[in-house]
Steps between C-alpha positions, in 0.01 A plus 500: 500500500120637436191198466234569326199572694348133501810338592537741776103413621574124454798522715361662809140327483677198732567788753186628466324146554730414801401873611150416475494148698750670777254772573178260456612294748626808776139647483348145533723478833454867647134393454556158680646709801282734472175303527709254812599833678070636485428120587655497808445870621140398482557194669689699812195754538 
């Protein structure tokens, strides 16, 4: 069964959104440990 091209773009722009959120949020906690893990190497020197 073949979609037209809009129907197949409207059906994978949830993915796409969830996609987008999922990896916002993984680079906003690399940076979180990221930023803890130079905090306290600077606090140990």
């Amino acid at each position: 069964m073949r979609f037209p091209k809009e129907e197949t773009e409207r059906r994978m722009l949830p993915f796409v959104v969830e996609f987008v959120k999922f990896s916002a949020g993984f680079a906003v906690i690399i940076a979180i440990a990221l930023v803890t893990l130079h905090v306290a190497s600077a606090a140990m020197q």
